[in-house]
DSSP file (Angstrom, degrees, kcal/mol; ACC not computed):
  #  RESIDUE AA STRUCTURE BP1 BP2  ACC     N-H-->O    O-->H-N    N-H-->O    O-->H-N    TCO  KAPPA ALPHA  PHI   PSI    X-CA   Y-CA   Z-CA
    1    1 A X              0   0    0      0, 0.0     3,-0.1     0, 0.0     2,-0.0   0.000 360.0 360.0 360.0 138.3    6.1   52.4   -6.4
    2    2 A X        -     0   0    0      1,-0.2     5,-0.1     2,-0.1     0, 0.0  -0.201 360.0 -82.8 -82.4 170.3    6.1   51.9  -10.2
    3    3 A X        -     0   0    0      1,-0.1    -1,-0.2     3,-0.0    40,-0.0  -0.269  37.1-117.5 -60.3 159.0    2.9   52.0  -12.3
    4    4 A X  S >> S+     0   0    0      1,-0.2     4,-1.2     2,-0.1     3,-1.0   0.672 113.6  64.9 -77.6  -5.5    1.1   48.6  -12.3
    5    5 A X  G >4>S+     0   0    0      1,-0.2     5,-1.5     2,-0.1     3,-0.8   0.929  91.3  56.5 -69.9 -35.0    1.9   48.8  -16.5
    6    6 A X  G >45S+     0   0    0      1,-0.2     3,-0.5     3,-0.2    -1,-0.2   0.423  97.7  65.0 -91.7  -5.0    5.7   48.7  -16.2
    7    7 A X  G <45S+     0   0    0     -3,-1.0     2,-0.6     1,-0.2    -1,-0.2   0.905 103.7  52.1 -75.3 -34.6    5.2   45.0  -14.0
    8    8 A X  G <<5S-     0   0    0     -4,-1.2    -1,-0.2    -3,-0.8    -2,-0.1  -0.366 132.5 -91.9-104.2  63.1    3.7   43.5  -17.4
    9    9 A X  T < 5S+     0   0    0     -2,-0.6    12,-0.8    -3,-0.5    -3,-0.2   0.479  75.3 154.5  81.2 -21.1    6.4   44.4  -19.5
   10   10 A X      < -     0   0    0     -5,-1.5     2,-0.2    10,-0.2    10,-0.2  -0.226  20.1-168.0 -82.6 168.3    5.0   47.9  -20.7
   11   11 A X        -     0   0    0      8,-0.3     8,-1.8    -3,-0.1     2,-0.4  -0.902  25.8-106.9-168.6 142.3    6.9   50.4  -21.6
   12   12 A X  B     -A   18   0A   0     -2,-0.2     2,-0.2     6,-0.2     6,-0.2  -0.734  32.7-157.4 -73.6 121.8    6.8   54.6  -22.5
   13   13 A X    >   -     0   0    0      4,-1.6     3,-0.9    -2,-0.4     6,-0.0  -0.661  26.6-118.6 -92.6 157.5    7.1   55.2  -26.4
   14   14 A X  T 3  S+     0   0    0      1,-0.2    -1,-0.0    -2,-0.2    -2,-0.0   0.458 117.6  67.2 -80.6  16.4    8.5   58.9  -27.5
   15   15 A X  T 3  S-     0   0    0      2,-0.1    -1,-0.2     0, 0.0     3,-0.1   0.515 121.1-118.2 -96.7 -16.5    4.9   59.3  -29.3
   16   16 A X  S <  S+     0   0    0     -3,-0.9     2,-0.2     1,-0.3    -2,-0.1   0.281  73.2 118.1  10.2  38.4    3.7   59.2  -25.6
   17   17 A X        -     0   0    0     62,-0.1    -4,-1.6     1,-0.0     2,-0.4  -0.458  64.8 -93.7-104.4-170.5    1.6   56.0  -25.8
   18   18 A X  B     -AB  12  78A   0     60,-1.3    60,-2.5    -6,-0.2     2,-0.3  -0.765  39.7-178.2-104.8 143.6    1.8   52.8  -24.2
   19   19 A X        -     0   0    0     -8,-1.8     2,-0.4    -2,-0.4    -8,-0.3  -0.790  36.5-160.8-126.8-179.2    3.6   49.3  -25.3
   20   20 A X        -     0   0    0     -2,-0.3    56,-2.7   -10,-0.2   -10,-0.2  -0.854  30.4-167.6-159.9 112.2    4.3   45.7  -24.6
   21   21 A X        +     0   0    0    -12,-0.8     2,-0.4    -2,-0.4    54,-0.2   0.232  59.7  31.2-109.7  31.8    7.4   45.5  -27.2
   22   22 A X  S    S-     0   0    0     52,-0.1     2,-0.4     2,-0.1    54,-0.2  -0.950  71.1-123.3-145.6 168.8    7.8   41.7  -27.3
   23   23 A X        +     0   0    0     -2,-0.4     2,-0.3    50,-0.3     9,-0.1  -0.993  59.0 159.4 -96.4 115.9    5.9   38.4  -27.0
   24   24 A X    >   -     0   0    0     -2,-0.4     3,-1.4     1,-0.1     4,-0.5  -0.957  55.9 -98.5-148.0 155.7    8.5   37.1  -23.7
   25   25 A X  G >  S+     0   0    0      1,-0.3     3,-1.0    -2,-0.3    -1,-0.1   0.698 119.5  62.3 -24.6 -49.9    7.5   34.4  -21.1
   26   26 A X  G 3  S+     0   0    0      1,-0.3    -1,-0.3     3,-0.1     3,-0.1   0.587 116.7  25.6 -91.5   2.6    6.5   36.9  -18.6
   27   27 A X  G <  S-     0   0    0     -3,-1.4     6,-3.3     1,-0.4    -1,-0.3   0.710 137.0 -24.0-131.4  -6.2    3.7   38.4  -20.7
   28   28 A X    <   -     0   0    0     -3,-1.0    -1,-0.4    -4,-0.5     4,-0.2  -0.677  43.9-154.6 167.5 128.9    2.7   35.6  -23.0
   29   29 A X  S    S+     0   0    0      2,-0.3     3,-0.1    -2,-0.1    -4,-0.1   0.910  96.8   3.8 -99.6 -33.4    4.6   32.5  -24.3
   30   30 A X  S    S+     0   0    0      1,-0.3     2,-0.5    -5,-0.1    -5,-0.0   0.529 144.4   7.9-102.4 -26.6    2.6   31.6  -28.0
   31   31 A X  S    S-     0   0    0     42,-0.0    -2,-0.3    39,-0.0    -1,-0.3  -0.958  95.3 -81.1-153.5 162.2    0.4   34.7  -27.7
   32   32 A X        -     0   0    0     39,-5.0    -4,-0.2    -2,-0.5    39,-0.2  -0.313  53.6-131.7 -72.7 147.8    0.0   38.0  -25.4
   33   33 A X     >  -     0   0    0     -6,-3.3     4,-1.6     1,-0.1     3,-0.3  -0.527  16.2-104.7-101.4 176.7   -1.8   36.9  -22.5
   34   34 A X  H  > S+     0   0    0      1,-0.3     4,-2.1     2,-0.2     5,-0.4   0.853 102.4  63.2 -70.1 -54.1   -4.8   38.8  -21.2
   35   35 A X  H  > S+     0   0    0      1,-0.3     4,-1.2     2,-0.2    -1,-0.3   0.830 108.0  45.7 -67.2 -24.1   -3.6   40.7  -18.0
   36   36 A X  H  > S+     0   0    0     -3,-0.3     4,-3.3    -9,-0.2     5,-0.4   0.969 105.8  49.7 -70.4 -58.4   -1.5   42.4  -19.7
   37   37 A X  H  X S+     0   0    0     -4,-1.6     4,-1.6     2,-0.2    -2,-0.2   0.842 116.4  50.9 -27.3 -52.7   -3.5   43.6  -22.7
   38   38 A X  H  X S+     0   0    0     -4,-2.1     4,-3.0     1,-0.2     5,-0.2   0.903 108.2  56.7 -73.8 -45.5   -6.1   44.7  -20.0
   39   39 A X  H  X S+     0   0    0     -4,-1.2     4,-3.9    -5,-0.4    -2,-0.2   0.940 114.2  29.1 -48.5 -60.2   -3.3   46.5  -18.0
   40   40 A X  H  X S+     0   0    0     -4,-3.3     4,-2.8     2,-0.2     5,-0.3   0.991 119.4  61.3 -82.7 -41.0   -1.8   49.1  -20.4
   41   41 A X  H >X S+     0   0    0     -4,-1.6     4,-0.7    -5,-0.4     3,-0.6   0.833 109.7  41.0  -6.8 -94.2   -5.2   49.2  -22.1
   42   42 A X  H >X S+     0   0    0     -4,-3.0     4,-2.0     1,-0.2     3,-0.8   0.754 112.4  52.3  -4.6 -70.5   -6.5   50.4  -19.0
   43   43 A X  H 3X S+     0   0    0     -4,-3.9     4,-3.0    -5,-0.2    -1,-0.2   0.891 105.6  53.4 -72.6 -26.7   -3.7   52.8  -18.1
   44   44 A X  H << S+     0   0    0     -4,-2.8    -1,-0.2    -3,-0.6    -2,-0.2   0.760 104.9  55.4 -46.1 -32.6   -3.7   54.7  -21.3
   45   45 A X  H <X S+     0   0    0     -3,-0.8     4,-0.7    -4,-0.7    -1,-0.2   0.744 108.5  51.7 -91.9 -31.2   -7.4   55.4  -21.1
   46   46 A X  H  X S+     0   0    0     -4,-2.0     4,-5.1     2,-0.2     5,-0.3   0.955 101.6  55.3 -48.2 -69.5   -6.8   56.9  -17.8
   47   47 A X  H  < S+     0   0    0     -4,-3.0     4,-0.4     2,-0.2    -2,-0.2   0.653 105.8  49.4 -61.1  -7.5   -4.4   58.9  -18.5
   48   48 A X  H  > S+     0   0    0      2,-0.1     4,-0.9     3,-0.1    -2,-0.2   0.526 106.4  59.6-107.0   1.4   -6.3   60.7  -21.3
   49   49 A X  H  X S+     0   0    0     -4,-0.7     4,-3.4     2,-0.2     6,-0.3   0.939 102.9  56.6 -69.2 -49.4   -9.2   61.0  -18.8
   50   50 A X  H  X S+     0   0    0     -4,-5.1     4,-0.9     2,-0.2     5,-0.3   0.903 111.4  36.8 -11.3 -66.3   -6.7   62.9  -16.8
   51   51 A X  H >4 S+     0   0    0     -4,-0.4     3,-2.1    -5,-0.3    -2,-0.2   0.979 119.0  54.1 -76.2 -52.3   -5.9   65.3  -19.4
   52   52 A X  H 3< S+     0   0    0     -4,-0.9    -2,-0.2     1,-0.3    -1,-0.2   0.822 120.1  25.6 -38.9 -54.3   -9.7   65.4  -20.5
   53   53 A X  H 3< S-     0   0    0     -4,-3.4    -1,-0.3     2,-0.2    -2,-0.2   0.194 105.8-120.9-111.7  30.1  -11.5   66.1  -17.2
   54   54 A X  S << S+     0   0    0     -3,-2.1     2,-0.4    -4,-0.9    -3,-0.1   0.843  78.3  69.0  64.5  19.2   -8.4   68.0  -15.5
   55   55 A X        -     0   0    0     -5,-0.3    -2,-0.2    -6,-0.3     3,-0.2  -0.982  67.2-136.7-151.7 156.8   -8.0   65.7  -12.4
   56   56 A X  S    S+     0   0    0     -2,-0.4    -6,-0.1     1,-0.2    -2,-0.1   0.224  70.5 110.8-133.5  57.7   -6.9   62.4  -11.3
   57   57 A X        +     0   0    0     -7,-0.1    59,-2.3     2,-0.1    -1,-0.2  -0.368  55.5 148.9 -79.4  44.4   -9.3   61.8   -9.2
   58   58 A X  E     -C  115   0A   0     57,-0.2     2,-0.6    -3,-0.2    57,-0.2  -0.471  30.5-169.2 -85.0 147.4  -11.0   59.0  -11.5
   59   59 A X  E     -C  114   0A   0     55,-1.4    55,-1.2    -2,-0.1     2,-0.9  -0.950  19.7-137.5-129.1 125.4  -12.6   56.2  -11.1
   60   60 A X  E     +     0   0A   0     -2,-0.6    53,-0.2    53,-0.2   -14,-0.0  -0.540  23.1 172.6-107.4 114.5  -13.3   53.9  -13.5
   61   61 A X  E     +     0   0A   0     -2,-0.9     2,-0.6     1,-0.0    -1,-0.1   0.614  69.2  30.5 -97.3 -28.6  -17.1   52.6  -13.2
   62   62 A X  E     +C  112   0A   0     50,-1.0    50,-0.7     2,-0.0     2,-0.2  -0.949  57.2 164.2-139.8 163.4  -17.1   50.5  -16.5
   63   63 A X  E     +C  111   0A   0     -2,-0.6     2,-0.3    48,-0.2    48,-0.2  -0.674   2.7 172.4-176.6 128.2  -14.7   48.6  -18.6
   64   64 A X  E     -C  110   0A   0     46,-2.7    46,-7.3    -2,-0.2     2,-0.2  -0.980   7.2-168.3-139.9 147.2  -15.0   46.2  -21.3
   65   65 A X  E     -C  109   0A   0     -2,-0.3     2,-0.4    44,-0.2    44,-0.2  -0.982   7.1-155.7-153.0 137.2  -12.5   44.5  -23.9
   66   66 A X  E     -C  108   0A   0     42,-1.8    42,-3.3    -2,-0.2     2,-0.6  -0.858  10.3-133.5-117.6 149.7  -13.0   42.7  -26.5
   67   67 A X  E     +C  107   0A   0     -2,-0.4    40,-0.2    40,-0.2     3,-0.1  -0.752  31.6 153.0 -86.7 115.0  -11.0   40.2  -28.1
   68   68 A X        -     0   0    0     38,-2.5     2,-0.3    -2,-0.6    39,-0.2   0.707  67.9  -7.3-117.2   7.4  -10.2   40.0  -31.9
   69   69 A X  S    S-     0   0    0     37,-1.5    -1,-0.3    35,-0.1     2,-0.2  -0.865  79.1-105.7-154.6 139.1   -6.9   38.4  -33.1
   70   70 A X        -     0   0    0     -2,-0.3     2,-0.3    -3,-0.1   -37,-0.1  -0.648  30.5-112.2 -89.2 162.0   -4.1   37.3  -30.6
   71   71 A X        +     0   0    0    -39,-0.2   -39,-5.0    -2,-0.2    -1,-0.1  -0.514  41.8 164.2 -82.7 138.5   -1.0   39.1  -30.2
   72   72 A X        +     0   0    0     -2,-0.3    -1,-0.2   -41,-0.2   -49,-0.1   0.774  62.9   5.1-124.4 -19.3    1.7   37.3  -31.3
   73   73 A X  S    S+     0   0    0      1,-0.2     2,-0.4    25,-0.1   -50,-0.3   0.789  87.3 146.1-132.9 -21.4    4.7   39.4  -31.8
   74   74 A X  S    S-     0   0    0      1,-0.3    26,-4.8   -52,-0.1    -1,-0.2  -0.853  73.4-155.5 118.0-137.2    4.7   43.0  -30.8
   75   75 A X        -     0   0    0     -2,-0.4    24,-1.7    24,-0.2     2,-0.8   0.943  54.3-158.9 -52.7 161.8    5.2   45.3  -30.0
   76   76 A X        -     0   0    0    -56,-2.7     2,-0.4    22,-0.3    22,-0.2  -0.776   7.2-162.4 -87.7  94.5    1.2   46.3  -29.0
   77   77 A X        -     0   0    0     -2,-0.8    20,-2.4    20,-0.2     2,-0.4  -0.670   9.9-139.9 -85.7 156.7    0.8   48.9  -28.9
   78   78 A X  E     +BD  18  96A   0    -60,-2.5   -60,-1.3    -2,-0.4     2,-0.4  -0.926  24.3 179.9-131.4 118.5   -2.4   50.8  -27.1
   79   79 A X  E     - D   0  95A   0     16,-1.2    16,-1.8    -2,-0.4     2,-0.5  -0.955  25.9-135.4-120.2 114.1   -4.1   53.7  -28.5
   80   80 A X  E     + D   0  94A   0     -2,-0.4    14,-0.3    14,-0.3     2,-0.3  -0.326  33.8 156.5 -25.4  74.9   -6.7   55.8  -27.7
   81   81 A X  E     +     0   0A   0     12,-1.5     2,-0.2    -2,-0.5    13,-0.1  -0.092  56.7  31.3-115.4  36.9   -9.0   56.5  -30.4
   82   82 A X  E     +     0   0A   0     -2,-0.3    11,-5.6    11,-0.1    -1,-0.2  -0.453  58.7 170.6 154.3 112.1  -12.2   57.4  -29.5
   83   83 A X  E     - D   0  92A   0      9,-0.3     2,-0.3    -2,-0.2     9,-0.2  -0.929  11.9-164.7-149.6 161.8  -13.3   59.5  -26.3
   84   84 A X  E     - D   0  91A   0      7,-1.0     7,-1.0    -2,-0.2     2,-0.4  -0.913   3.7-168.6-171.7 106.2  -16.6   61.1  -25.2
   85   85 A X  E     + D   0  90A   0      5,-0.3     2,-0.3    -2,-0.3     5,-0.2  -0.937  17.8 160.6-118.3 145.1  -16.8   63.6  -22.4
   86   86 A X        -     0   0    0      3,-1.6     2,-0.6    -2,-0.4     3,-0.2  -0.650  69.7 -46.4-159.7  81.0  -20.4   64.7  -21.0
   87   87 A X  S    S-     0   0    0     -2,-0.3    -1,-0.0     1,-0.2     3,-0.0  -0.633 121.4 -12.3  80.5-131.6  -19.6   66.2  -17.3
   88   88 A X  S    S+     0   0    0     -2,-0.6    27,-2.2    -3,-0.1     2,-0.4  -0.178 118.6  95.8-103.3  37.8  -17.5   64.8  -14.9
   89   89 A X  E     - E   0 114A   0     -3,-0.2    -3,-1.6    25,-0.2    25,-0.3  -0.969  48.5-172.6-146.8 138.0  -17.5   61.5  -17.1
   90   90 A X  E     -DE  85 113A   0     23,-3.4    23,-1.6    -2,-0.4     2,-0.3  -0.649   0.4-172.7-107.1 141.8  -15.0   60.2  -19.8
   91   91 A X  E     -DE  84 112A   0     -7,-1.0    -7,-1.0    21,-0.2     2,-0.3  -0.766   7.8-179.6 -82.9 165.1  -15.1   56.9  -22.4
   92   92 A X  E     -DE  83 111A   0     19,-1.8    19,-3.1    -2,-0.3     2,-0.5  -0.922  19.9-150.0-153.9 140.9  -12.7   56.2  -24.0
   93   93 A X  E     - E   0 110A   0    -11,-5.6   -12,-1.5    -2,-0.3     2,-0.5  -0.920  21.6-164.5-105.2 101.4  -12.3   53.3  -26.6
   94   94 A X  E     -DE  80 109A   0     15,-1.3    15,-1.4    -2,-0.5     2,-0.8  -0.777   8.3-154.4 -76.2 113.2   -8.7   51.9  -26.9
   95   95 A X  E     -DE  79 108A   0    -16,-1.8   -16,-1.2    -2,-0.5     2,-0.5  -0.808   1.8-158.4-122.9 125.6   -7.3   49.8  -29.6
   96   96 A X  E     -DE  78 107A   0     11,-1.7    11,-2.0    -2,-0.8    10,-1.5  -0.740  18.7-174.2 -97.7 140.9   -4.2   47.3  -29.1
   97   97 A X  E     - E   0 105A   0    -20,-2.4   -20,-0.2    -2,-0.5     8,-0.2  -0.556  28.6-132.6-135.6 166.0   -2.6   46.6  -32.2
   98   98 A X  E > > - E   0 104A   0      6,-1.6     3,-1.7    -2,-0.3     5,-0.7  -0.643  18.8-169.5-130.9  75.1    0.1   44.2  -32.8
   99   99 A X  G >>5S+     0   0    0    -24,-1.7     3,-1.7     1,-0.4     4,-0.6   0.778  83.3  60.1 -71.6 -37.7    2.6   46.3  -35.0
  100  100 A X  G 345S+     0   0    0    -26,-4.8     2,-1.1   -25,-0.4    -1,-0.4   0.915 103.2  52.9 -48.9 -60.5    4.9   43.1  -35.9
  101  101 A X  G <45S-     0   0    0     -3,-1.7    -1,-0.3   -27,-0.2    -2,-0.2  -0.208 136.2 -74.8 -85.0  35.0    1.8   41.4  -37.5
  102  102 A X  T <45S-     0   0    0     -3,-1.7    -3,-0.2    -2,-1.1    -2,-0.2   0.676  86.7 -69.3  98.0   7.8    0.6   44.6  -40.3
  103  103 A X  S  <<S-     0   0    0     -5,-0.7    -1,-0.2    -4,-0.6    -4,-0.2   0.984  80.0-173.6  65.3  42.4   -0.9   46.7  -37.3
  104  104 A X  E     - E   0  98A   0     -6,-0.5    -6,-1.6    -3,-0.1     2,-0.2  -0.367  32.5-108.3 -97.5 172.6   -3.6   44.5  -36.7
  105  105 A X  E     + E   0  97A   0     -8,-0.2    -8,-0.2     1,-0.2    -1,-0.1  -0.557  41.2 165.3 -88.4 149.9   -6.4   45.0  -34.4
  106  106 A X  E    S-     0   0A   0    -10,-1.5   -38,-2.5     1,-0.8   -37,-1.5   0.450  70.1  -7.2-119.1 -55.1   -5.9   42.4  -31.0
  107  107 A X  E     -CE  67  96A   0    -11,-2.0   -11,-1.7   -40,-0.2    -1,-0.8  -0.960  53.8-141.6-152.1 167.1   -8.4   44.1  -28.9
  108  108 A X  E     -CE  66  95A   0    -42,-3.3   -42,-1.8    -2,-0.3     2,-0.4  -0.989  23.6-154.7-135.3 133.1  -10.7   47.0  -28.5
  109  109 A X  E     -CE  65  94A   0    -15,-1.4   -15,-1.3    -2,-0.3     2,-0.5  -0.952   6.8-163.7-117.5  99.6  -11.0   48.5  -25.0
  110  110 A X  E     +CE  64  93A   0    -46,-7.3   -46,-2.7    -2,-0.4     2,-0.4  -0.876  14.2 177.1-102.4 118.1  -14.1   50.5  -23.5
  111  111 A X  E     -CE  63  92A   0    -19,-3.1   -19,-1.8    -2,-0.5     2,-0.3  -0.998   8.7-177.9-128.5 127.9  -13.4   52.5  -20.4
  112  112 A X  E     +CE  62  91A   0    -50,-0.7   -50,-1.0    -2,-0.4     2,-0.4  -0.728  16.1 166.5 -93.3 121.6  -16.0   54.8  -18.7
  113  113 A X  E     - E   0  90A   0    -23,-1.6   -23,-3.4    -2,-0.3     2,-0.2  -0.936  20.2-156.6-152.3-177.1  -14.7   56.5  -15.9
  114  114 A X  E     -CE  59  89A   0    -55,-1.2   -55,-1.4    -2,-0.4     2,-0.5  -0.595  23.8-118.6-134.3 156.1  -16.1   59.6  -13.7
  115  115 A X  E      C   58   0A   0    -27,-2.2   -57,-0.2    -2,-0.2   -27,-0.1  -0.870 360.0 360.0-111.2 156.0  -14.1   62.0  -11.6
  116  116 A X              0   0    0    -59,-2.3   -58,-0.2    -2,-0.5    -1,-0.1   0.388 360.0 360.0-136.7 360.0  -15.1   62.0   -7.8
């Protein structure tokens, strides 16, 4: 079964981060729609919780995202840019950018998760 990122469009870069490289029907029609945003967001932050605490037994116990400009033409990219390790527990702060519009900030992503 593919990752749930690759349903909304997303996509492997050779920098190894995550994208959404269009604004198309299935993801947004005038601007990127939410589930998506939340989705690669999400999965990015995981996988450097992965590498961070050395398992992927994770769970992720918080997450918040906030919106500041919509995306309108792509690709979004989502990059990790701030993580925090303390134990068996990760944040990590994510920012999706909209590389068609200047690199602007879209949204900012906070994911907490723990290893179990």
């Amino acid at each position: 079964m593919p990752p749930l990122w690759q349903a909304y469009a997303g996509r492997r870069r050779p920098d190894g981060l995550l994208e959404i490289p269009c604004l198309e029907l299935e993801v947004g029609a005038e601007r990127l729609h939410h589930a998506p945003m939340l989705v690669v967001s999400e999965a990015i932050a995981l996988e450097y919780g992965v590498r961070t605490l050395g398992t992927d037994s994770l769970m992720v116990d918080h997450l918040t995202m906030t919106f500041v400009a919509p995306g309108r033409i792509g690709p979004f990219v989502a990059t990790p840019v701030f993580c925090a390790v303390e134990a068996d527990t990760v944040g990590c702060r994510v920012e999706l950018r909209d590389e068609g519009r200047g690199n602007r900030l879209v949204a900012a992503t906070f994911v907490r998760m723990q290893a179990y």
